[in-house]
C-alpha positions as CSV (number, residue, x, y, z in Angstrom):
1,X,-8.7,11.6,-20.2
2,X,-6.8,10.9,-17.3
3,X,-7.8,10.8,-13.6
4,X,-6.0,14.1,-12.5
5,X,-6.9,14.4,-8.5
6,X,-8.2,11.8,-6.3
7,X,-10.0,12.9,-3.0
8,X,-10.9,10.6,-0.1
9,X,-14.3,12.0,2.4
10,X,-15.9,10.5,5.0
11,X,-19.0,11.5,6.2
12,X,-19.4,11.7,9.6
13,X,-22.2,12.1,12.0
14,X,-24.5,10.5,14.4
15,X,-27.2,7.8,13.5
16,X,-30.0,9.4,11.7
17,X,-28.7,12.3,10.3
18,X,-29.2,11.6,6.2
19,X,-25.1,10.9,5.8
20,X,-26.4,7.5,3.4
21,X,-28.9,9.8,1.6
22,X,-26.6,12.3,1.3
23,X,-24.0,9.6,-0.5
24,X,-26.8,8.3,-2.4
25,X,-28.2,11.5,-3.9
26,X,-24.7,12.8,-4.9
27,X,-23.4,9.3,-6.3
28,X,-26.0,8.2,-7.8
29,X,-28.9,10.6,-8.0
30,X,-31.2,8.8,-5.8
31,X,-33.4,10.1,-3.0
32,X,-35.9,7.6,-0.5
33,X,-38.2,8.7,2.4
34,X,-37.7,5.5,3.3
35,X,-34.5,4.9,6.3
36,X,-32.5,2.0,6.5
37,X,-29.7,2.2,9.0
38,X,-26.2,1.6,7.9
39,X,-24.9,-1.4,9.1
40,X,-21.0,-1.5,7.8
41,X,-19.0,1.0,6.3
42,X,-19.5,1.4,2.5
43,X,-18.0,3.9,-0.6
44,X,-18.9,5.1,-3.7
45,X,-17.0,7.0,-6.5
46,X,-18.2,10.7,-8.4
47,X,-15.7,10.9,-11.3
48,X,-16.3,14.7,-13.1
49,X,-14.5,17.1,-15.1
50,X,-14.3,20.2,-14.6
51,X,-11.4,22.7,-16.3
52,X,-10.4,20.1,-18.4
53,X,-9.5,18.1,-15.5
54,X,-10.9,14.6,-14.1
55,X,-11.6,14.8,-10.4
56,X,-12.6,11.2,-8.6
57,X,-14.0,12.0,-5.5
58,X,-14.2,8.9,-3.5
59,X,-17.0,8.9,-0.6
60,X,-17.6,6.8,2.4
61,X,-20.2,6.2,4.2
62,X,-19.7,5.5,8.1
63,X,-22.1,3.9,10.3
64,X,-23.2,6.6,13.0
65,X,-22.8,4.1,16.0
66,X,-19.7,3.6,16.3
67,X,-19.3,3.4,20.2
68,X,-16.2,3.0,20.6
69,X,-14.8,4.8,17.4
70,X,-12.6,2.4,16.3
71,X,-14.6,2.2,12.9
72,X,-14.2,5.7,12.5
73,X,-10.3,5.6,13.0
74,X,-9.5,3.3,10.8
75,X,-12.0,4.2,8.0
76,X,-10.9,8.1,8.2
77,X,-7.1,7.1,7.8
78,X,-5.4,8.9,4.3
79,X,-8.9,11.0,4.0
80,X,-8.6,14.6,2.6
81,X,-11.7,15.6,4.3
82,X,-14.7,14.6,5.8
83,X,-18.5,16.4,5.8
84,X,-20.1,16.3,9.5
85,X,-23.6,15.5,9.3
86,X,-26.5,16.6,11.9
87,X,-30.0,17.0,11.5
88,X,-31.6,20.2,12.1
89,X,-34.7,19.3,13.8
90,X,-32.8,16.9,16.6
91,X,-30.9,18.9,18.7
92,X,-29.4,15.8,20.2
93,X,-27.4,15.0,17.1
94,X,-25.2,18.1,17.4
95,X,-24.5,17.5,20.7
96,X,-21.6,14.5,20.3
C-alpha cells in the first residue's frame, strides 16, 4: 500500500517535561524512569493505516534549551503541527 499522507510534529517544550519519552513511547513503545537530556534534535517515523489509508507521521524531538531559539526555527520549518509539552507538577515549565 501506498504512503497516502505525510505529517511533520515537533514537540515542543521546556527541558524536563517528558517530550523524548513521549516520542519514545509512541514510536517505539518504550517507557524509562530513567532521564537523559536531549542533546541534538532527533526524529522518528509511526507509519499506520487506518481507513484503508497509510498515514506516516514523522516526529521530532527538540532539545528544550534552546536559548536563543534558533534550533527551534529551523527544525519547526514545513511542520503541520507541533504538541507543547509541560509537566504538571512544575509550574515553572508552563510559564515560558
Amino acid at each position: 500500500m501506498e504512503i497516502r499522507f505525510n505529517f511533520k510534529i515537533v514537540l515542543m517544550g521546556n527541558i524536563k517535561t517528558g517530550k523524548t519519552q513521549f516520542m519514545n513511547k509512541w514510536t517505539k513503545d518504550i517507557f524509562s524512569n530513567t532521564y537523559k537530556e536531549t542533546i541534538v534534535s532527533e526524529f522518528w517515523f509511526k507509519i499506520f493505516e487506518k481507513n484503508g489509508q497509510i498515514y506516516r507521521i514523522q516526529i521530532w524531538d527538540i532539545t528544550g534549551d534552546d536559548k536563543d531559539h534558533m534550533t527551534s526555527k529551523i527544525f519547526t520549518k514545513d511542520s503541520h503541527g507541533y504538541i507543547i509539552m509541560s509537566d504538571a507538577t512544575n509550574k515553572k515549565t508552563r510559564e515560558e
